[in-house]
C-alpha positions, 0 to 999 in steps of 0.5 A: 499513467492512464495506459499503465494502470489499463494494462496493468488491470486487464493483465492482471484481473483488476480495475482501473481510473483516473482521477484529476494527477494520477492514475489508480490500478487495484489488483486481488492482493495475491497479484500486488507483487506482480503489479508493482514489478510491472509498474517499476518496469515501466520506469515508475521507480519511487513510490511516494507514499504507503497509506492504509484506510480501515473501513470496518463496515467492509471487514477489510484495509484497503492499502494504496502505494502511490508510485512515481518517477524522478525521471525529468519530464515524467508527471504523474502518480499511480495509485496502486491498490488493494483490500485485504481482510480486517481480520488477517491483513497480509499483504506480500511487501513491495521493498523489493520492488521499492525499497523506499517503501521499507519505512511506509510499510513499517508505518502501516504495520504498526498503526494499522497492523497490517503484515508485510510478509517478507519485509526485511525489518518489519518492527517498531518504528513511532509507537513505544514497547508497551502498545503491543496488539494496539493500532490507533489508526483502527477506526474501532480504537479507543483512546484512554484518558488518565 
C-alpha cells in the first residue's frame, strides 16, 4: 500500500504515510477523481468507509475514503484524503469509481454538508424534512432541548 499511495502522490502533487495497517495518500481536491481512478486501477476495488472531520479552526472538512481489496491474500487500507473549505465544501463524488460509496457520501453530505457533485442521488438518507441547512456533525452545532 505504501507504493501505491507514493505514487499516487509524487503523480499527483500530493503527500503521503504510513500508519501501522494502512497507507494514506492526500491529494488537492481538484485531483480526488484521478486518485481514486488510480487507486481502483491498481486492484483496490471497495472502499470501506467515507469519513469526514470538521476542523473549524482550519476553516475546512477534511474527507478520507478508505479503499480496500476483497481479493484473497491482499491485506491492507488506503486512506485517500483530502480538505476542502468549510465554507463551500465540494468535492467531485467517487460512485463512479466506487459505487459502494453511494450511501457514505450520502452520509457526509448530510451531517457534514459536503456536496458531491455528481452523485447520482445526493439526498436524505437518516435526518428527517425538517433539518434543512443543519449538520449535527459540525463541531459549532448546537443541540436544542425542549
Amino acid at each position: 500500500m505504501r507504493e501505491l499511495a507514493e505514487r499516487v502522490a509524487s503523480e499527483l502533487g500530493g503527500e503521503s504515510g504510513e500508519s501501522p495497517g494502512f497507507a494514506w495518500v492526500r491529494v488537492p481536491p481538484e485531483k480526488m477523481l484521478e486518485a481514486a481512478r488510480m487507486i481502483r486501477e491498481a486492484g483496490l476495488e471497495h472502499v470501506k468507509a467515507v469519513t469526514a472531520i470538521d476542523r473549524p479552526e482550519e476553516g475546512e472538512i477534511e474527507v478520507v475514503y478508505h479503499a480496500s481489496s476483497y481479493e484473497p491474500g491482499r491485506r491492507g487500507v488506503l486512506a485517500l484524503r483530502t480538505s476542502v473549505p468549510r465554507d463551500d465544501p465540494r468535492l467531485p463524488s467517487l460512485v463512479g469509481v466506487w459505487p459502494s460509496a453511494e450511501y457514505m457520501e450520502r452520509e457526509q453530505w448530510e451531517m457534514l454538508g459536503v456536496v458531491f457533485e455528481g452523485h447520482p442521488r445526493l439526498e436524505r438518507l437518516l435526518l428527517p424534512e425538517d433539518f434543512e441547512g443543519v449538520h449535527p456533525l459540525r463541531k459549532d452545532y448546537e443541540v436544542r432541548t425542549a
